[in-house]
C-alpha positions in Angstrom: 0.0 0.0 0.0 2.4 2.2 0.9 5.2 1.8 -2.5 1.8 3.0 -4.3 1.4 6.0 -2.5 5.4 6.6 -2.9 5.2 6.2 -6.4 2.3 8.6 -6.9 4.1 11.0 -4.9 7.4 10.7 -6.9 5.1 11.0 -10.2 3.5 14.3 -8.6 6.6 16.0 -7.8 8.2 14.5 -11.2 5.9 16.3 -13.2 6.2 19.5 -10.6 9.9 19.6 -11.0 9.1 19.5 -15.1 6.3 22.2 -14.7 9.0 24.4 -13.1 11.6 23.9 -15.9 8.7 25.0 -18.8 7.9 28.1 -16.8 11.6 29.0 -15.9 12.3 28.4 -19.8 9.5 31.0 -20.7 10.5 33.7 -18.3 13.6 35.6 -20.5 11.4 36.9 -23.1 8.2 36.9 -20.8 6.4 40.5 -20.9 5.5 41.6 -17.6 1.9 40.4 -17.9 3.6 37.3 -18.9 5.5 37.2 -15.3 2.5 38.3 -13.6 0.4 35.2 -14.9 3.8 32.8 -14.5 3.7 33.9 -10.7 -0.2 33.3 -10.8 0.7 29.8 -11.7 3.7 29.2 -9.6 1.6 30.2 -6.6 -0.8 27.3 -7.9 1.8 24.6 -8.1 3.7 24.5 -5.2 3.7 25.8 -1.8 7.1 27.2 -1.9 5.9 29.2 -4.4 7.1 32.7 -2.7 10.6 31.4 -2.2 11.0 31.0 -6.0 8.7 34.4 -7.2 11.7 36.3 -4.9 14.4 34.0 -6.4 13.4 34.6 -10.0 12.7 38.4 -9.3 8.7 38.0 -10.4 8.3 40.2 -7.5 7.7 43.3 -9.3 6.3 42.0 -12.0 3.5 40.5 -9.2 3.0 43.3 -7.2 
């Protein structure tokens, strides 16, 4: 019961860790309605979503 859950858990944060790369990727030649929404989506995905808004500089772009 228990390798089940771990699986699903490695598949969620698998496809988390992917989700991060896409959105990363995007934010070079991101407009900053573009960084608004990729901070919108961040905040979404993960709960240490503020960590990487400040670590990425979306902050302004959010605010």
């Amino acid at each position: 019961m228990s390798a089940s859950e771990r699986r699903r858990e490695l598949r969620r944060r698998r496809s988390r860790q992917d989700k991060l790369t896409k959105l990363k990727a995007k934010l070079p030649k991101a407009t900053q309605s573009e960084k608004t929404e990729i901070a919108r989506k961040l905040r979404e995905l993960t709960p240490g979503a503020e960590e990487l808004i400040d670590r990425w500089q979306l902050v302004e772009a959010d605010r």
